[in-house]
N, C-alpha and C positions, 0 to 999 in steps of 0.2 A: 396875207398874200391873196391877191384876188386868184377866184376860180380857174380863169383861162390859162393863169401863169402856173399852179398850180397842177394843174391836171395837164400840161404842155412837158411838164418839167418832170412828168411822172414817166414821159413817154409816150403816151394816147396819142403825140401825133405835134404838129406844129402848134403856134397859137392859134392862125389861121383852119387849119383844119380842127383844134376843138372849138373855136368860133362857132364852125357850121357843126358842130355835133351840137351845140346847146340849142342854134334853130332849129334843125331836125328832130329836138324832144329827146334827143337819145341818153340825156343826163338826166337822171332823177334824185327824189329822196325815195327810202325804203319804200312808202304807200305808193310809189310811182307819179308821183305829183313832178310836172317838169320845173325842173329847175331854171333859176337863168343867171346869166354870166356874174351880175352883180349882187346874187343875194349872197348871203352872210350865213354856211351850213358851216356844222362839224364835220372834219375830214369823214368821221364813220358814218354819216349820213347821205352819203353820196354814191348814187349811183352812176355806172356808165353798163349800157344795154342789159339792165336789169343786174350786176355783173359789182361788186364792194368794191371801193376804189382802193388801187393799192395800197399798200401801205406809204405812208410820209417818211421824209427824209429821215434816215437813223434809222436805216431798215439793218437787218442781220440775219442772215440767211445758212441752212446747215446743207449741203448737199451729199451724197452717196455718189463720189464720182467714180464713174466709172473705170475701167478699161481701157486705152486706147485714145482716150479725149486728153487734151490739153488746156492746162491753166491761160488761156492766150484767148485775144479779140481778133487777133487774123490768120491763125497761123491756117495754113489751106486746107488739113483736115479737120475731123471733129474737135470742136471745141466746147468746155463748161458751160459757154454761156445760151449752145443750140438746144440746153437743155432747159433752159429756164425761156419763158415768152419774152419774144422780140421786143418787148417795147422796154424789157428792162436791160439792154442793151444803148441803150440812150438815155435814160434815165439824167436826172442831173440836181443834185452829184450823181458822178458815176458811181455804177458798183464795181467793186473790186473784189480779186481775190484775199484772203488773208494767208499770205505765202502760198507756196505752188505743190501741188504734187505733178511728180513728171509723168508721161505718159504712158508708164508703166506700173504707176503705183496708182490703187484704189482707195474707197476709202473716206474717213470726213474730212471736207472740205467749208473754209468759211467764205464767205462773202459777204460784204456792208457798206455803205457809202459814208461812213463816219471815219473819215481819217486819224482822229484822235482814237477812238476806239482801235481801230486797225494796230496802231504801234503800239498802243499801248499791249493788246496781247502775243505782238512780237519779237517788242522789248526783251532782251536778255534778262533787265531787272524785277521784268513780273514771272519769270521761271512759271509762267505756263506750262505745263509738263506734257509733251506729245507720245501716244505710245503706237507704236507699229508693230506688230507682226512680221516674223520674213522665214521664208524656207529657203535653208539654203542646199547648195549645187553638193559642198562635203559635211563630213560630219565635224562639229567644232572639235577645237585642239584640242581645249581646257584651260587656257591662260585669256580667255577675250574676255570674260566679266571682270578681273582684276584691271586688266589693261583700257577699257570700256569708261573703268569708274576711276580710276586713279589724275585724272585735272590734268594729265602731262600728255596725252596720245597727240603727236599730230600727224597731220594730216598731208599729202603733198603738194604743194603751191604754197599751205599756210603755213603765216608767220606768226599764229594764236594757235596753241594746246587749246582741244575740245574740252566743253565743261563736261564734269563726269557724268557719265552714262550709266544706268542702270541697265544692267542684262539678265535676264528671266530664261531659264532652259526649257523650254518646254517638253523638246527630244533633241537628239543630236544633230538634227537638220533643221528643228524649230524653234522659235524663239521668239521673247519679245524685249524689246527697245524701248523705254523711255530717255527722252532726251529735254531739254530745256532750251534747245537753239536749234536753230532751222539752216545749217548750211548747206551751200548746193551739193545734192545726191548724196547726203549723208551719212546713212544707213548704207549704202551700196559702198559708198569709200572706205566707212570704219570698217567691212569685212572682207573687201579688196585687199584694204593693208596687212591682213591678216591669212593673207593667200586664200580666201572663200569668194564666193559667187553668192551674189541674192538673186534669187529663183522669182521669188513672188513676194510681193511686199503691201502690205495696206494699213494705214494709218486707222486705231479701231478709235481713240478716245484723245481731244485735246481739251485739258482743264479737267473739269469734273463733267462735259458731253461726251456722251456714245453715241453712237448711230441708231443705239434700239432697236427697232423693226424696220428700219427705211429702208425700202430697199433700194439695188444698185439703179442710178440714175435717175432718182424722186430728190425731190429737197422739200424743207418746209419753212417758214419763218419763225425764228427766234421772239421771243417773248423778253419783259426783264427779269423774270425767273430764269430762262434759260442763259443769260448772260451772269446771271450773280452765282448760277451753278458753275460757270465756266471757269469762273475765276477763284470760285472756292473751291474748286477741285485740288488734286493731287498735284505736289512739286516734285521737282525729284531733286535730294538731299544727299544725294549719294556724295 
């Protein structure tokens, strides 16, 4: 792929304005030497205003989303992607979310421009195992971890029983959730159904990723180590 398409398609700007970034000097290699539109570098050898050029296509991304923000490109308030730099809003391929946290739940969140990648860790048949945390409003019954994990719970509107859920006590208001399917507000319905309230909720680990030290509203980019932990992480077997 020539430069201009390249580094256009990264977000920097039209082709027309990285055109004029290459005459302005402002693309380099590492020693600062200007590049120009048709030589032939390694993507990691490429500068823009002294500054490593994004990452290339097949990017994968972990964020700490916050509070308050929304999985969404318009919606009027805060949204995930005010948190990552503008140009990766345009990017192309797009980035995307890998499923949504709503905007009440915190937490790890993915984003990648590899659609294949994407389903594939959404896939029901790769049981990617996602765990949450939640406090809830009462103290449990005692029957939700049999009921949670038993393949039969449903749900209102559906007409599929949830796959069994794994429930973790932690106290009588605390908990945690592994699950292998991502339906809408899930975690908040299975305790609804169950006459409970979720109070606070945040997704700590999907696959074998945690959040680690990030904290809330930083991201970082994924590595292929970080993707082959993802996958070799925990399923839930329940």
């Amino acid at each position: 792929m020539k430069l201009v398409k390249l580094i256009a398609n990264l977000g920097y700007g039209s082709r027309k304005d990285v055109a004029l970034m290459f005459r302005e000097g402002r693309i380099t290699d590492p020693a600062g030497e200007v590049l120009y539109a048709d030589d032939k570098v390694p993507h990691e050898h490429i500068r823009v205003d002294d500054e490593p050029l994004d990452p290339p296509a097949g990017l994968i991304l972990m964020m700490n989303k916050p509070l308050g923000a929304t999985c969404s490109r318009k919606d009027q308030g805060r949204v995930v992607y005010d948190l990552l730099p503008p140009r990766y809003r345009v990017r192309d391929p797009a980035l995307s979310t890998v499923g949504r946290l709503d905007r009440d739940t915190s937490g790890l969140l993915l984003f990648t421009d590899d659609g294949a990648l994407l389903h594939r860790i959404i896939s029901p048949k790769s049981r990617v195992a996602k765990v949450y945390e939640a406090t809830l409003a009462q103290d449990l019954r005692g029957d939700e971890g049999e009921l949670f994990g038993s393949g039969k719970m449903m749900l209102e509107s559906e007409k599929e029983p949830l796959e069994p859920a794994v429930l973790e006590v932690l106290s009588p208001r605390h908990v945690r959730l592994t699950l292998t399917e991502g339906r809408y507000h899930q975690v908040r319905r299975m305790f609804a159904a169950v006459g409970n309230h979720v109070e606070t909720l945040a997704r700590i680990s999907v696959g074998g990723l945690t959040l680690g030290e990030l904290p809330a509203g930083r991201w970082r980019a994924l590595d292929a180590g970080d993707v082959a932990t993802l996958f070799a992480g925990p399923t839930s077997s329940a």
